[in-house]
N, C-alpha and C positions, 0 to 999 in steps of 0.2 A: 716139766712134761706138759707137751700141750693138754688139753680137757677136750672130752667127748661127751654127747650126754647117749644115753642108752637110745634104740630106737621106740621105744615106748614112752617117750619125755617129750611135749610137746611145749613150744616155747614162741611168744608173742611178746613184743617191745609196743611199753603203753607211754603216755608222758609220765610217769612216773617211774618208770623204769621196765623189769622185766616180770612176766609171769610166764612159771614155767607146770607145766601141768604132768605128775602123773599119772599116766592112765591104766596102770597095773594095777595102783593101787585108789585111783580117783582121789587126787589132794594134789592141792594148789600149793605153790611158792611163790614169794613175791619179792623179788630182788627190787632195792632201792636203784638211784643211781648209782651208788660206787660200788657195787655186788654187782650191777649189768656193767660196767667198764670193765672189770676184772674178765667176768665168763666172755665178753666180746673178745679181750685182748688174747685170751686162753682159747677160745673157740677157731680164733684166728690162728693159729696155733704159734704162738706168744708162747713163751714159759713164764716162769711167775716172779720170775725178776723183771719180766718187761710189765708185767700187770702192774710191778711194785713204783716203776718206773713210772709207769702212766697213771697212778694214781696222782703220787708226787707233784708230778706236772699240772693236774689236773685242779687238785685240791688243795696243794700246799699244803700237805702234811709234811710231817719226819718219816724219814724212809722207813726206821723203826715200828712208827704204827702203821704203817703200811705191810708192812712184811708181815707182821702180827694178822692185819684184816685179812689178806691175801690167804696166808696160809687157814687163819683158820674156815674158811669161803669154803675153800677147797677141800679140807678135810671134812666138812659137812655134807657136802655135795659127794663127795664120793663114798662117804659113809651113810647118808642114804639107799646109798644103789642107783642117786637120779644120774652121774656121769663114772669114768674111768679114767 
């Protein structure tokens, strides 16, 4: 399922990856590079086999930890409150 972030979540891409800002609740997150490929790939609305996909590609990882990083990305993010 693609990802949304709420409209109170603002988000900027630094060289280091992504920060995304709450403003509900004023607190910062700071996605690495493979946390901002994943939310790009999902934002794009990718599901998270293509995020898992493009890790893979990306990193040369096992699809396995990738599926692992993905998912739990995802579950963070939306047990936050910061997406859907």
């Amino acid at each position: 399922m693609p990802l949304r972030f709420g409209a109170d979540v603002s988000t900027a891409e630094t060289d280091y990856g992504t920060v995304l800002l709450d403003e509900r609740a004023g607190t910062y997150w700071e996605l690495n590079p493979t946390a901002t490929l994943v939310v790009r790939t999902l934002l794009d609305g990718g599901e998270e086999a293509d995020a898992v996909a493009a890790l893979v590609r990306e990193f040369d990882i096992a699809e396995t930890h990738a599926l692992r990083d993905v998912e739990a990305l995802v579950r963070q993010l939306r047990g936050s409150g910061l997406a859907s």
